[in-house]
TIDRENRO-473569 format. One record per atom (N, C-alpha, C, CB): residue number from 1; residue in three letters; x, y, z negated. Coordinates in nm, 4 decimals. Glycine has a CB too. Example, Ala and Ser with C-alpha at 12.3 -4.5 7.8 and 13.67 -1.06 7.14 Angstrom:
! residues 2
REC   pos   code         xx         yy         zz
REC     1    ALA     1.3190    -0.5690    -0.7800
REC     1    ALA     1.2300    -0.4500    -0.7800
REC     1    ALA     1.3200    -0.3300    -0.7800
REC     1    ALA     1.1308    -0.4473    -0.9046
REC     2    SER     1.2850    -0.2250    -0.7080
REC     2    SER     1.3670    -0.1060    -0.7140
REC     2    SER     1.2900     0.0030    -0.7870
REC     2    SER     1.4084    -0.0598    -0.5725
! end
This chain:
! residues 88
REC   pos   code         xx         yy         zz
REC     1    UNK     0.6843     2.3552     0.9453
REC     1    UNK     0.8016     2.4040     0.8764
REC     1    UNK     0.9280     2.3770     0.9555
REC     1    UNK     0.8116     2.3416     0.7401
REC     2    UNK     0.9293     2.2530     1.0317
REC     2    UNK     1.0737     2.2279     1.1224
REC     2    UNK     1.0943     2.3443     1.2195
REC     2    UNK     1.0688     2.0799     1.2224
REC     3    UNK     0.9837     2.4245     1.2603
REC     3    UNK     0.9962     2.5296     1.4049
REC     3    UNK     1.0194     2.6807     1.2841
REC     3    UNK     0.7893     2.5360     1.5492
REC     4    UNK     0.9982     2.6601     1.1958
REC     4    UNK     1.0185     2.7933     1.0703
REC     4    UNK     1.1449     2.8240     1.0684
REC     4    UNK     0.9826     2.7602     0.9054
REC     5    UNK     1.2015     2.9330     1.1182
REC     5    UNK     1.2993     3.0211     1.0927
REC     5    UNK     1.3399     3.0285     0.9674
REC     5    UNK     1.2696     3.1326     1.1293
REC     6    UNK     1.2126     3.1028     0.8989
REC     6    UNK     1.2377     3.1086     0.7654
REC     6    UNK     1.2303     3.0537     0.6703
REC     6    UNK     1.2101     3.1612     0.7333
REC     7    UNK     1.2502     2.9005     0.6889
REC     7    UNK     1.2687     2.7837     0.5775
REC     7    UNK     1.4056     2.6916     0.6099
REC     7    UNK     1.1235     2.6747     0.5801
REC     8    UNK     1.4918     2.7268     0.5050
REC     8    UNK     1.5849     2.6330     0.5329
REC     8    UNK     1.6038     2.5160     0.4554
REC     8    UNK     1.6891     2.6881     0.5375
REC     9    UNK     1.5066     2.5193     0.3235
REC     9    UNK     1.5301     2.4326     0.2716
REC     9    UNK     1.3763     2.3877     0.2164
REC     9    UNK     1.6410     2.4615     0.1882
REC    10    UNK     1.3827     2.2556     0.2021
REC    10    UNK     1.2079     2.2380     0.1448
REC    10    UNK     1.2457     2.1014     0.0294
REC    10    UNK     1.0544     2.1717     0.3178
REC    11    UNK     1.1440     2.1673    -0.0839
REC    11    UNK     1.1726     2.0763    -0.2144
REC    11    UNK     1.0786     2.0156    -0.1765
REC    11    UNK     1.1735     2.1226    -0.3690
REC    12    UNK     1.0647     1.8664    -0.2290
REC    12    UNK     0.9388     1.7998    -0.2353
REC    12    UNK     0.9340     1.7429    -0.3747
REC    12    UNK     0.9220     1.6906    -0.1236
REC    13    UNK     0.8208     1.7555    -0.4512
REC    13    UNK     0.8085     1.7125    -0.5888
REC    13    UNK     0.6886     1.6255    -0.5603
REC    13    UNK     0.7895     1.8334    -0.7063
REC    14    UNK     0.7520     1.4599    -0.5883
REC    14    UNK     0.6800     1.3500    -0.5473
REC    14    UNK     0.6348     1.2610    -0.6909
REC    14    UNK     0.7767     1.2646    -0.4379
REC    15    UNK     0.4848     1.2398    -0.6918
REC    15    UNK     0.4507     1.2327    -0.7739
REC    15    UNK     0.4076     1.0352    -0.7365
REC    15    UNK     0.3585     1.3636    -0.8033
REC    16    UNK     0.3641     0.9852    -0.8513
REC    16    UNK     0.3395     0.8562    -0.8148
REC    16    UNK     0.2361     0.8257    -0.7469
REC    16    UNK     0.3370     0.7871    -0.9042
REC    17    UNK     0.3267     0.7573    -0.6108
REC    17    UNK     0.1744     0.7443    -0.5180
REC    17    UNK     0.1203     0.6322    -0.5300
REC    17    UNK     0.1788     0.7575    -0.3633
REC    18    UNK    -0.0085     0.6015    -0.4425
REC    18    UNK    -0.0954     0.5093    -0.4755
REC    18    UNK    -0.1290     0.4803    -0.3066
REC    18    UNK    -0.2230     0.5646    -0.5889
REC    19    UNK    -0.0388     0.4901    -0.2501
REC    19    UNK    -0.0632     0.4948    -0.0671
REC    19    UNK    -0.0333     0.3655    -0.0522
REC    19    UNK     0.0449     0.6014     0.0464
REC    20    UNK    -0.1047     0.3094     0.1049
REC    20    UNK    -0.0537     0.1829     0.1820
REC    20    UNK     0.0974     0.2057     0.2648
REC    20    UNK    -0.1778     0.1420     0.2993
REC    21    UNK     0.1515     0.1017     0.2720
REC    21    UNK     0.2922     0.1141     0.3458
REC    21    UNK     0.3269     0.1879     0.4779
REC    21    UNK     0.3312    -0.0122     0.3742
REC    22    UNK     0.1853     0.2318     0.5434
REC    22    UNK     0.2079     0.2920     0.6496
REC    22    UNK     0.2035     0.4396     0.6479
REC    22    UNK     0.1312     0.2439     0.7319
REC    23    UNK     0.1241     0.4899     0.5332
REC    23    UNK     0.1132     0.6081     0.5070
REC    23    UNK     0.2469     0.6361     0.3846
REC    23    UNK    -0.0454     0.6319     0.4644
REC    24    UNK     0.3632     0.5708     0.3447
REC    24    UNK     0.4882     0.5660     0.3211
REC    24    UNK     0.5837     0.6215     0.4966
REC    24    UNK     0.5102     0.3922     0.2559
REC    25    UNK     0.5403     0.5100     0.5730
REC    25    UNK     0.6079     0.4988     0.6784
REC    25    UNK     0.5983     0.7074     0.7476
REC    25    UNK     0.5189     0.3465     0.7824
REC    26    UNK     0.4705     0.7023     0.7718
REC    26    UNK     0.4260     0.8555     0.7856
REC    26    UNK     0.5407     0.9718     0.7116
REC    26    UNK     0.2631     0.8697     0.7009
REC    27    UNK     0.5280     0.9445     0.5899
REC    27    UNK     0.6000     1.0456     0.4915
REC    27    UNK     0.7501     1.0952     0.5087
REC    27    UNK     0.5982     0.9829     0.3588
REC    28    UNK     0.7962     0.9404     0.5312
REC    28    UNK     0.9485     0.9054     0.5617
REC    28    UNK     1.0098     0.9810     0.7199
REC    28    UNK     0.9562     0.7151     0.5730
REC    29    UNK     0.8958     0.9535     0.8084
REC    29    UNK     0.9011     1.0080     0.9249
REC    29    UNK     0.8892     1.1600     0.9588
REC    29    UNK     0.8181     0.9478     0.9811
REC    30    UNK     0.8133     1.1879     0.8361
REC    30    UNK     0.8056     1.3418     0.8548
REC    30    UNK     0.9185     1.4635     0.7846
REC    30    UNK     0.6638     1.3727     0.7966
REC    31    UNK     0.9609     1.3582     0.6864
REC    31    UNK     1.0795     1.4237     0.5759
REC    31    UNK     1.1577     1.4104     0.7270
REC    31    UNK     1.1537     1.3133     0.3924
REC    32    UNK     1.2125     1.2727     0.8131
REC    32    UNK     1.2843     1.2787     0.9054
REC    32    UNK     1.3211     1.4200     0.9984
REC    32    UNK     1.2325     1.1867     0.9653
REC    33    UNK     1.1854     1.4184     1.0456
REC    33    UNK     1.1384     1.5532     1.1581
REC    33    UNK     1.2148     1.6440     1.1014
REC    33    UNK     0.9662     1.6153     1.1678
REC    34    UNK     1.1803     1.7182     0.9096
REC    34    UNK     1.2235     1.8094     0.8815
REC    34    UNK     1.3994     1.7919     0.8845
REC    34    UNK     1.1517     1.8411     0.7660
REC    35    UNK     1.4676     1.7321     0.8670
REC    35    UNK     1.6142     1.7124     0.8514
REC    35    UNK     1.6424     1.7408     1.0127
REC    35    UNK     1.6664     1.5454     0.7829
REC    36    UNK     1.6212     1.6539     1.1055
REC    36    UNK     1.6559     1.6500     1.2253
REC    36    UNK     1.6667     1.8164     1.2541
REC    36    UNK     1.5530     1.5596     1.3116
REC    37    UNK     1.5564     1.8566     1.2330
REC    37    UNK     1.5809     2.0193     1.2453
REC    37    UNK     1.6778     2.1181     1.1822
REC    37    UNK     1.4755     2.0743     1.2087
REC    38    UNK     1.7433     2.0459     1.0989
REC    38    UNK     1.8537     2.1004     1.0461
REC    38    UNK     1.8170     2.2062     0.9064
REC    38    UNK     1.9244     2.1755     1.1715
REC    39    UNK     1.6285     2.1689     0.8519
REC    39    UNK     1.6252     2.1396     0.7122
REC    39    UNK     1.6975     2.0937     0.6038
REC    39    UNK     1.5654     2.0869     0.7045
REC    40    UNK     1.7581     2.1872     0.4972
REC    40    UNK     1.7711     2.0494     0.3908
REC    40    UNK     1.6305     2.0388     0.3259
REC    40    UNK     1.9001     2.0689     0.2517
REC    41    UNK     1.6402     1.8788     0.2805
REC    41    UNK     1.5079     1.8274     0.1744
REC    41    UNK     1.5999     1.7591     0.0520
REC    41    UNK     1.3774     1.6839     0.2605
REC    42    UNK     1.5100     1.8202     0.0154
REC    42    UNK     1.5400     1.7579    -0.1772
REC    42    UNK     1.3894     1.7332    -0.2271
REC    42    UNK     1.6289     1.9137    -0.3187
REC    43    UNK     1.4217     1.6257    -0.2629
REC    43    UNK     1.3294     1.4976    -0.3372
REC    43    UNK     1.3428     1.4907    -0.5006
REC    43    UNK     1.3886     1.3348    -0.2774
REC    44    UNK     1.1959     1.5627    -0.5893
REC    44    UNK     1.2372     1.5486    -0.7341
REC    44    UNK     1.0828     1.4438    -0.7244
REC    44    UNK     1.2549     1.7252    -0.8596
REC    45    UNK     1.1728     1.3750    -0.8404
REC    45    UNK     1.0762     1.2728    -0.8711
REC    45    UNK     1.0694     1.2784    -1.0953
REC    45    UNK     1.1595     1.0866    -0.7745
REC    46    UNK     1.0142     1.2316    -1.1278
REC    46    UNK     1.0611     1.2234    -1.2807
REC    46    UNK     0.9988     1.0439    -1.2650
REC    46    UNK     0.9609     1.3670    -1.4280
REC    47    UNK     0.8902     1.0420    -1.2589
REC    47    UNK     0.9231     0.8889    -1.2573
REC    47    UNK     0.8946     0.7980    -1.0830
REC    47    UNK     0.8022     0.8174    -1.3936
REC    48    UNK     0.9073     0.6832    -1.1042
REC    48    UNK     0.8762     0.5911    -0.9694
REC    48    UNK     0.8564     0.4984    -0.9411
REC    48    UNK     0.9268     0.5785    -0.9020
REC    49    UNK     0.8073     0.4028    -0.8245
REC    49    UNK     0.7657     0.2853    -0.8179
REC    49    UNK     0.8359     0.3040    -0.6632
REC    49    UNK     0.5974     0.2487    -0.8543
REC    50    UNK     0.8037     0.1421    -0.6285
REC    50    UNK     0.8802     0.1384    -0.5170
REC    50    UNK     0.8075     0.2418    -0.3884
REC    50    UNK     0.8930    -0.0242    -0.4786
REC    51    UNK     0.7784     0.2256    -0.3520
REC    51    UNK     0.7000     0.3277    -0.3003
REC    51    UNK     0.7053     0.5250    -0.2672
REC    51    UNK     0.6128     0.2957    -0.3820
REC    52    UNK     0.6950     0.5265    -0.3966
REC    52    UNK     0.8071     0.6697    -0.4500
REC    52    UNK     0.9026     0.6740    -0.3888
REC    52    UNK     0.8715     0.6791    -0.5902
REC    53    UNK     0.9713     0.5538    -0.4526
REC    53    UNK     1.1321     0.5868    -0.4031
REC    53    UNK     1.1333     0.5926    -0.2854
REC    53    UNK     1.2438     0.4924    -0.4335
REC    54    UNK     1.1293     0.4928    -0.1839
REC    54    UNK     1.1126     0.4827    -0.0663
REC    54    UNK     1.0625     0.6429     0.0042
REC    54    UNK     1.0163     0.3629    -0.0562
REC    55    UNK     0.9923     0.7105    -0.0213
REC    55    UNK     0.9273     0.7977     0.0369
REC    55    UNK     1.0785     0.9498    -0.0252
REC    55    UNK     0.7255     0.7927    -0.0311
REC    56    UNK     1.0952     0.9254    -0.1506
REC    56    UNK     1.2431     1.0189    -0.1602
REC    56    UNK     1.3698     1.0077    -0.1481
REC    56    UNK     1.2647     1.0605    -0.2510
REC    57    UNK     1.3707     0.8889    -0.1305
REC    57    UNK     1.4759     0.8233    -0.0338
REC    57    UNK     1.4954     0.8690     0.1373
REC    57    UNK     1.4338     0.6675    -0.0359
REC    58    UNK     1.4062     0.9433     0.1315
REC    58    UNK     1.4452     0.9621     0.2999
REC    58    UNK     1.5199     1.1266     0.2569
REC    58    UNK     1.2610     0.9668     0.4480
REC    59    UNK     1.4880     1.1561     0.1761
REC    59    UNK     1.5143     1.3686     0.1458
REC    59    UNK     1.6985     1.3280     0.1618
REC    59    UNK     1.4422     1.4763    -0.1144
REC    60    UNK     1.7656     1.4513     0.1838
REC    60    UNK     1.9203     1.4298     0.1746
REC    60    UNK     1.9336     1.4210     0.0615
REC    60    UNK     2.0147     1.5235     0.2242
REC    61    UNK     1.8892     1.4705    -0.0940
REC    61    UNK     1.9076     1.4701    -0.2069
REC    61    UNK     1.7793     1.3997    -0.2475
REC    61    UNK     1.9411     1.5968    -0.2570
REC    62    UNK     1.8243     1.3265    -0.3920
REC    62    UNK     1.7285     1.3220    -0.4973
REC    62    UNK     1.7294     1.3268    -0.6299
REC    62    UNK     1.6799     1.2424    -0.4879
REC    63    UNK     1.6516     1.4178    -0.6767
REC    63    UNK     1.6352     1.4911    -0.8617
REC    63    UNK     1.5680     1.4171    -0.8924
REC    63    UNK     1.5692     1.6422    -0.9145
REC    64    UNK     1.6302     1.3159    -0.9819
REC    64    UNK     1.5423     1.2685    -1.0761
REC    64    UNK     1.5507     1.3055    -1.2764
REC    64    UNK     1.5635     1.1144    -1.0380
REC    65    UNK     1.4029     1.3190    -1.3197
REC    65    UNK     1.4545     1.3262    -1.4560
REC    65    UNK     1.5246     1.2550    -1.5301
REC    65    UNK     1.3863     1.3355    -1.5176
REC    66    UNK     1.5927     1.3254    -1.6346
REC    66    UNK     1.6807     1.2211    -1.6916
REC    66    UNK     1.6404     1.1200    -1.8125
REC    66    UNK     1.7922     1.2918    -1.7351
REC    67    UNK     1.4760     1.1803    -1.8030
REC    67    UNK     1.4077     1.0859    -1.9248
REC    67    UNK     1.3414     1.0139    -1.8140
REC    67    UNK     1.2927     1.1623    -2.0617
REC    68    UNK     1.2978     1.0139    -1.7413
REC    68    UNK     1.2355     0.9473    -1.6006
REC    68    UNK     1.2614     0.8366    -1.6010
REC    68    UNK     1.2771     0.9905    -1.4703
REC    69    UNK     1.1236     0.7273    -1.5116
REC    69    UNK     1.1337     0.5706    -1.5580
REC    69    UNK     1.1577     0.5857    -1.3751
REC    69    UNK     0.9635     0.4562    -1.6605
REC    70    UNK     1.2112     0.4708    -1.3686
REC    70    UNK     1.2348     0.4245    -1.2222
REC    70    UNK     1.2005     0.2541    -1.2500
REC    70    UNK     1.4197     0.4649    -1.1567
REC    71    UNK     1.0971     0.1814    -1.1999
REC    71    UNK     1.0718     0.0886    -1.1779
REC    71    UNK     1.0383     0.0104    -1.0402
REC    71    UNK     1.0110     0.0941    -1.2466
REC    72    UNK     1.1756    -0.0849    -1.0277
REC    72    UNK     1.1560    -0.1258    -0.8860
REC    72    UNK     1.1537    -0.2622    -0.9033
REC    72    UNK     1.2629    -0.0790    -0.7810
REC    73    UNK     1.0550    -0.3360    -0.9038
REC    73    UNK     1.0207    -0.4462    -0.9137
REC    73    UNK     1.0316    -0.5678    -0.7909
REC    73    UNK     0.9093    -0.4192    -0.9545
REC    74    UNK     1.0623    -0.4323    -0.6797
REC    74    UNK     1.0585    -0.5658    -0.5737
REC    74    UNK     0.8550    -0.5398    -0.4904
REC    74    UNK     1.0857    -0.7794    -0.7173
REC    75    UNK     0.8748    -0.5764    -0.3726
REC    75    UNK     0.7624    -0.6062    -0.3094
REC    75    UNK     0.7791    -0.7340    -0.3141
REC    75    UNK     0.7374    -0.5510    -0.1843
REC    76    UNK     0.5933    -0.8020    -0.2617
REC    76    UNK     0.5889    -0.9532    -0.3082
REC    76    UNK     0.4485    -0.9593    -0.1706
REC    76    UNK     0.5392    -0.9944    -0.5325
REC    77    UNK     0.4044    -1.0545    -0.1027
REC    77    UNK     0.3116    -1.0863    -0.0185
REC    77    UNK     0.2604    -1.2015    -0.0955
REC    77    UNK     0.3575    -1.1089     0.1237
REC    78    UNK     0.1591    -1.2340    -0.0919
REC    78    UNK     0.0546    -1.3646    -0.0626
REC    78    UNK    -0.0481    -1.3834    -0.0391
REC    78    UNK     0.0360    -1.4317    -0.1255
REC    79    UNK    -0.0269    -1.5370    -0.0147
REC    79    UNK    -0.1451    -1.5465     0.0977
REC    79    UNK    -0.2264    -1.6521     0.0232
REC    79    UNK    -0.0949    -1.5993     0.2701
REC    80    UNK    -0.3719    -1.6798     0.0653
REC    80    UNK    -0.4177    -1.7580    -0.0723
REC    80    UNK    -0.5072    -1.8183     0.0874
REC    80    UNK    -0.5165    -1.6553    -0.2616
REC    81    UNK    -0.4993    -1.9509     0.1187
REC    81    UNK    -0.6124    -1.9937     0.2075
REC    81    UNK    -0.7463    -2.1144     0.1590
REC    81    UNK    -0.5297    -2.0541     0.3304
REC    82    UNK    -0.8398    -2.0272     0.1682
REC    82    UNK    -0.9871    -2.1175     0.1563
REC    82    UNK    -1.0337    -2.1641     0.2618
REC    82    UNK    -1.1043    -2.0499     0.1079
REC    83    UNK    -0.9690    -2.1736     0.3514
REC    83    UNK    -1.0879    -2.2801     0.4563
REC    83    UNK    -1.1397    -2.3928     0.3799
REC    83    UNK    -1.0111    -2.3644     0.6032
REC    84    UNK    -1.0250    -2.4946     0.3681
REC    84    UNK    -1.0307    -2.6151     0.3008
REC    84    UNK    -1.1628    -2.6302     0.1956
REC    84    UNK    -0.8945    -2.6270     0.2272
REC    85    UNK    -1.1093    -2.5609     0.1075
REC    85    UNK    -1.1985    -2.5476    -0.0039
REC    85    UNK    -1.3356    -2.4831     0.0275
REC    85    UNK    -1.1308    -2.4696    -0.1072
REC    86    UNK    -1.3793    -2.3798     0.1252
REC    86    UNK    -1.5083    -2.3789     0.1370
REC    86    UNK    -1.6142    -2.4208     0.2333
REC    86    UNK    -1.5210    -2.2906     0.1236
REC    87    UNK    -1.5134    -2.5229     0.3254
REC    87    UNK    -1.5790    -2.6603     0.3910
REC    87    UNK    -1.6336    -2.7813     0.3178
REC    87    UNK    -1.4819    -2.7217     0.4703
REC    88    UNK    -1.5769    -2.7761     0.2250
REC    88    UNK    -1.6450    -2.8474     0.1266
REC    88    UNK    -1.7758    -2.8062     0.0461
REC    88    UNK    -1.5560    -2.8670     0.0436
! end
């Protein structure tokens, strides 16, 4: 679509994903490609998680519904180590 003449603008209607952070990273990079080309992107979402957002967060615009939940809770890591415990 970035080498398309005949697209100047591309909606994306992003639904709640269930992807790893790199296949976010992918998404973000490709909404990129399309802008750089002098695409507009618009990003509708009705609801979201962090993730979501992140991924319509890259569009120049974003539609969200106005009954639409947006839940951003924050990312969190941990690490849980058993050596200890299964040397015993």
């Amino acid at each position: 679509m970035a080498k398309d003449p005949a697209v100047s603008e591309v909606v994306l209607r992003i639904g709640g994903l269930s992807v790893g952070m790199a296949t976010v990273r992918e998404l973000r990079e490709a909404i990129g490609v399309l802008r750089a080309s002098g695409k507009k992107v618009v990003a509708e979402i009705s609801s979201a998680n962090e993730k979501t957002y992140m991924v319509a967060a890259a569009a120049e615009r974003l539609r969200m519904d106005p009954f639409g939940v947006l839940e951003l809770d924050g990312f969190s890591i941990s690490v849980r180590y058993f050596a200890a415990a299964l040397e015993k």
